[in-house]
C-alpha positions in Angstrom: -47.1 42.5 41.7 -48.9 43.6 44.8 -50.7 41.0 46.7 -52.6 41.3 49.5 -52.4 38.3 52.3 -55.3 38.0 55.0 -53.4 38.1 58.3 -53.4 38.0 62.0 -50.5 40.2 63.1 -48.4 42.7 61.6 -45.2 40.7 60.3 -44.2 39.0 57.7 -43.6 35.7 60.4 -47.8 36.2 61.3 -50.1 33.4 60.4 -52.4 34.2 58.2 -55.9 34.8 59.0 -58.1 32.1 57.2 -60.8 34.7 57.0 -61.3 37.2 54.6 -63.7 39.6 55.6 -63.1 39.2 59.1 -58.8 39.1 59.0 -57.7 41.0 61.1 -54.9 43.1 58.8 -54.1 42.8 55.3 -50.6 43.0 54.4 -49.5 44.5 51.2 -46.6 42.6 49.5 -45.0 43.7 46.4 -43.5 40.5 45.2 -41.0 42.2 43.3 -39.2 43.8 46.2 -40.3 42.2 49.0 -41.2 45.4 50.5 -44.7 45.0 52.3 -47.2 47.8 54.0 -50.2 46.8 57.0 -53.8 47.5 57.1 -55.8 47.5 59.4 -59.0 45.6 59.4 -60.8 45.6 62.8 -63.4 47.8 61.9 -64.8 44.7 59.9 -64.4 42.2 62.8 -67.3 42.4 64.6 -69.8 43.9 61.7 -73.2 42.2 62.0 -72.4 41.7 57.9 -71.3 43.3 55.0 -67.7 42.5 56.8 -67.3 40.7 53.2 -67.9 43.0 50.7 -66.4 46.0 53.2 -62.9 43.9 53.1 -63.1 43.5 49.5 -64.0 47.3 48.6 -60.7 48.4 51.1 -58.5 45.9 49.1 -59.6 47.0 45.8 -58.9 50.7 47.1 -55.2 49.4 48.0 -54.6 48.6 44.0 -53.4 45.0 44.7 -53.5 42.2 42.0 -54.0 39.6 43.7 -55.4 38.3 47.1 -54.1 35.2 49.7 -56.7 33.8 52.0 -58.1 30.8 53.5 -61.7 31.3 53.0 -63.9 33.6 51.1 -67.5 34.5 50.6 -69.8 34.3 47.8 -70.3 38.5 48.2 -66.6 39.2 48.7 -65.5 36.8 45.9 -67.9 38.8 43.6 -66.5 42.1 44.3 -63.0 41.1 43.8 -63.4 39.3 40.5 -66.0 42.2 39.4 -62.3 44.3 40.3 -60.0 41.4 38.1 -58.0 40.8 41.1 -57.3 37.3 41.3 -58.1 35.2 44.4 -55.6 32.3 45.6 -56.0 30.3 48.7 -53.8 28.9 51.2 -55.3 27.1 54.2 -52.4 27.8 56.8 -48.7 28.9 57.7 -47.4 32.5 57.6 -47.7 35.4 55.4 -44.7 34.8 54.5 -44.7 31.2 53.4 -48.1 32.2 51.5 -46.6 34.1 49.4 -43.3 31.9 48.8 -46.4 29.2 48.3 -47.7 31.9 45.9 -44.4 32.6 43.9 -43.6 29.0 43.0 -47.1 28.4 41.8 -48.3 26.2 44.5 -51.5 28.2 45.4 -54.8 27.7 43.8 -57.0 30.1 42.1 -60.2 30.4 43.6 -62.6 29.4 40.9 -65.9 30.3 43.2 -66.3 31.1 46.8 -65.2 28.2 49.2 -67.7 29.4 52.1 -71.2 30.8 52.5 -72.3 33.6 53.3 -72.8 34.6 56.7 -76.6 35.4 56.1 -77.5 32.0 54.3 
C-alpha cells in the first residue's frame, strides 16, 4: 500500500508535519517494501489559500491509498475522500513511527476534518 505521511524533512527519522496543506514534503511509503519517494511541497506554504485542496489534488496525482497527518481541513478532507483515499491521523513523532503506528492499527481514521478552514 502506498501511503503518504505529511512531513518536515526528507527522511524517514523527520517529524512529521502536523499540517496537511501546508507540510512541508510528502513522503511516499510503500508499506510493502519499505521503499519510500519525497515531494516537495513549498509551493503550498505560503499560499494565501487553497494550500488545502492544492496538497490534496498533488497527493491524489501520486496514486497513494492512504494519507498520515496531524491535522486536516474541511476542503482538503473533501477532496481526498471524493478520491477514496483514506485519511489517518497521528499527532506527533516521526514518519517513520507513523507509519509503524499505522501498520499495527494504532492510527485513527479521520471520520471528518479535525480543523477549520483557513477562511472561516
Amino acid at each position: 500500500m502506498k501511503i503518504a505521511v505529511s512531513s518536515q524533512g526528507m527522511s524517514l527519522d523527520s517529524e512529521m508535519d502536523p499540517r496537511f496543506g501546508r507540510a512541508k514534503y510528502f513522503l511516499v511509503i510503500d508499506s510493502d517494501t519499505g521503499q519510500f519517494t519525497v515531494h516537495d511541497n513549498t509551493q503550498n506554504l505560503n499560499a494565501m489559500q487553497g494550500a488545502g485542496i492544492q496538497a490534496a489534488k498533488n497527493v491524489v496525482d501520486l496514486n497513494v491509498e492512504a494519507v498520515i497527518t496531524g491535522n486536516v481541513g474541511p476542503k482538503a478532507y473533501a477532496a481526498l475522500k471524493a478520491a477514496d483515499i483514506k485519511i489517518y491521523l497521528c499527532e506527533k513523532g516521526s514518519v517513520k513511527q507513523a507509519v509503524d503506528k499505522f501498520q499495527a492499527g494504532q492510527l485513527s481514521n479521520a471520520g471528518q476534518a479535525n480543523q477549520e478552514g483557513h477562511w472561516v
